[in-house]
C-alpha positions as CSV (number, residue, x, y, z in Angstrom):
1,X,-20.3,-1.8,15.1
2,X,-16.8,-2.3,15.2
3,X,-13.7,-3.4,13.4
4,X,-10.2,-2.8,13.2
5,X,-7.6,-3.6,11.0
6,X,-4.4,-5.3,12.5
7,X,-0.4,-5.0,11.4
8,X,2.3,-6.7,12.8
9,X,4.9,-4.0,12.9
10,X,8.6,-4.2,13.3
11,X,10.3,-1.1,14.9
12,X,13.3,0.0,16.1
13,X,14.5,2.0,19.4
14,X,16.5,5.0,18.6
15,X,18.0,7.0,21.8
16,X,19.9,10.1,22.0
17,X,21.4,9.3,25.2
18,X,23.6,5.9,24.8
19,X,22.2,2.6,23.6
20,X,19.2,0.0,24.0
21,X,19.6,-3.7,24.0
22,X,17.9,-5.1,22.0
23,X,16.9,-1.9,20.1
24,X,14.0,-3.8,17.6
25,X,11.0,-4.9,18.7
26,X,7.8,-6.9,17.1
27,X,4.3,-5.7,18.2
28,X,0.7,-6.2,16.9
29,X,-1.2,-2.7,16.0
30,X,-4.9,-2.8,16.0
31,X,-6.1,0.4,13.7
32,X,-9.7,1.6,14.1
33,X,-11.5,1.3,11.1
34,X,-13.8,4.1,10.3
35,X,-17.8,3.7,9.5
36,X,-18.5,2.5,6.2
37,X,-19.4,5.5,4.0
38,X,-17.7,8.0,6.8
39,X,-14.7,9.8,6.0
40,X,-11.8,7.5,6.3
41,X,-13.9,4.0,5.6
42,X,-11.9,3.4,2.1
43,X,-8.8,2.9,4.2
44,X,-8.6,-0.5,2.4
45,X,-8.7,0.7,-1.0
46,X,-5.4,2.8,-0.5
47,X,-3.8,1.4,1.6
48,X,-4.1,-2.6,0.8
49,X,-4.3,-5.1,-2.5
50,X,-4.7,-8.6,-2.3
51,X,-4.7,-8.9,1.7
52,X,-1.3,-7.3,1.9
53,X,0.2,-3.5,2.4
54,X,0.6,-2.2,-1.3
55,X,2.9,0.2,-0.9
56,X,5.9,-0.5,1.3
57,X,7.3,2.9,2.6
58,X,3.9,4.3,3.1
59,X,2.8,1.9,5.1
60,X,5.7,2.1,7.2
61,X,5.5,5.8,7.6
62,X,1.4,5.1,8.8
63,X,2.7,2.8,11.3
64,X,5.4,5.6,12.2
65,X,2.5,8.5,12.4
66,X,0.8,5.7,14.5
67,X,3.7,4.6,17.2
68,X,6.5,7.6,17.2
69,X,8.7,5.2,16.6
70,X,11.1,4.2,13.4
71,X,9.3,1.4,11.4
72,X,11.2,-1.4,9.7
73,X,8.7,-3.8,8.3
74,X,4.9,-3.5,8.2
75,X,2.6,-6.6,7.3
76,X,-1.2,-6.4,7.2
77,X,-2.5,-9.7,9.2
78,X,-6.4,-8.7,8.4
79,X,-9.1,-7.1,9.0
80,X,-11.2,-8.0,12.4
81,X,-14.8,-7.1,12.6
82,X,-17.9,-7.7,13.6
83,X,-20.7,-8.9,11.7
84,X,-22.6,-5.2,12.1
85,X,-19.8,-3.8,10.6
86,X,-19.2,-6.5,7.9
87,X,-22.7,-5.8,6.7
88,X,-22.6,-2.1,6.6
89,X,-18.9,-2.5,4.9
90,X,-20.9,-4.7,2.1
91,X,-23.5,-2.2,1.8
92,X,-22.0,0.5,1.1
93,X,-18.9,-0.8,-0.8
94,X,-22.5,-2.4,-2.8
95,X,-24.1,0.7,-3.2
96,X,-20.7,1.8,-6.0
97,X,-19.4,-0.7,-7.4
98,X,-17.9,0.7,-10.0
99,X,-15.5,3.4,-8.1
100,X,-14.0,-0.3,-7.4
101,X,-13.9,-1.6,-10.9
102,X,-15.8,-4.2,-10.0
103,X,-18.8,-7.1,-10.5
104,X,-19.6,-7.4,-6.9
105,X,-18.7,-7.1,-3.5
106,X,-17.0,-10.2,-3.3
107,X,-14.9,-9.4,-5.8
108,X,-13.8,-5.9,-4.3
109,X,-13.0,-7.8,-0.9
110,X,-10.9,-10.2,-2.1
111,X,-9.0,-7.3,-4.5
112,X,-8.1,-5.6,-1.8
113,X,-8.4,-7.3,1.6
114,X,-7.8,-11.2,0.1
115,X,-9.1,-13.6,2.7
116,X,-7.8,-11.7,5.7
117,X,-11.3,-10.8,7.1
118,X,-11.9,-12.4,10.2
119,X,-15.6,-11.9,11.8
120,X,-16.6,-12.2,14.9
């Protein structure tokens, strides 16, 4: 099983020493996502709503813990997985619905993730 979930993150170079030209930079950040029903698998539920980062500065200061660098803009592109992992993610988000506050699993993917999953 595997999947990760994938930012496009904005950053900024900051030296102590003189200057750096250009000093931002774009990059793509591929985050490990954890089992489903292991510590760290309800990543999505805090950290995303409707396929997109919900909360602005703490998504930025992820990306920060992530890089060591100074963050400017974070934007969730999706979640990439295979279809081992899709299944298992199902399965367990399945097996309590209602810590979603919702009807099914289709509606708890599109609450949170939207239609940024992307199996292959």
């Amino acid at each position: 099983m595997d999947a990760a979930y994938v930012f496009r993150v904005r950053f900024r170079l900051e030296t102590e020493v003189g200057t750096a030209a250009p000093d931002e930079f774009e990059t793509v950040v591929r985050k490990s996502a954890a089992t489903p029903g292991e510590n760290g698998w309800l990543f999505f539920l805090h950290n995303l709503w409707r396929g997109e980062v919900n909360d602005d500065r703490h998504a930025r200061s992820l990306a920060e813990s992530w890089l060591s660098v100074s963050v400017l803009d974070v934007q969730f592109s999706e979640l990439e997985t295979d279809e081992a992992y899709f299944e298992a993610l199902k399965a367990e988000i399945a097996a309590d619905l209602g810590r979603f506050n919702a009807d099914s699993v289709s509606e708890v993917l599109n609450k949170y993730l939207g239609s940024s999953i992307r199996v292959r």
